[in-house]
C-alpha positions in Angstrom: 1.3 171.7 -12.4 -0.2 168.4 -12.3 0.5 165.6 -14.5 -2.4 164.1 -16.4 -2.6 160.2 -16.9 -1.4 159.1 -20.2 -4.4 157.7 -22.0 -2.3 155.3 -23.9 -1.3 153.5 -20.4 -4.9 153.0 -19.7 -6.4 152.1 -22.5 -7.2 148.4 -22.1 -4.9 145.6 -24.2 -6.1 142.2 -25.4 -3.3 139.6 -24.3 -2.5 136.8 -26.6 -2.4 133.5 -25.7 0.7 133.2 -23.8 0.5 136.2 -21.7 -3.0 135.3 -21.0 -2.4 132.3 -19.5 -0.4 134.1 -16.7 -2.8 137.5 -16.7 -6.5 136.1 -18.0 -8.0 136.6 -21.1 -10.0 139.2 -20.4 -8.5 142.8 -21.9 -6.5 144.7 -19.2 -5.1 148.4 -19.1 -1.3 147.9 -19.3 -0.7 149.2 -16.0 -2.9 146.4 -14.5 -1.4 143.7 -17.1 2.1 145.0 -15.9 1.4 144.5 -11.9 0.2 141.2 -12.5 3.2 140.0 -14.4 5.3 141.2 -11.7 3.3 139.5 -9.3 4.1 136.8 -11.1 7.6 136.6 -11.5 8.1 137.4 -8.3 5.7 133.8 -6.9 
């Protein structure tokens, strides 16, 4: 039986100001919002 994707994780987010300044303004799904951070942590 296959898993399906959690809505909730793909539903796009609106970032506030601080978290927009390291993953844009525009409003990401979380999963996208949460690779970015990493990728940003890890610079």
């Amino acid at each position: 039986m296959a898993r399906k994707p959690n809505a909730a994780f793909m539903k796009p987010v609106q970032p506030d100001a601080i978290l927009a300044a390291i993953v844009g303004s525009k409003p990401l799904p979380r999963t996208e919002m949460t690779k970015k951070l990493w990728a940003y942590i890890k610079k």
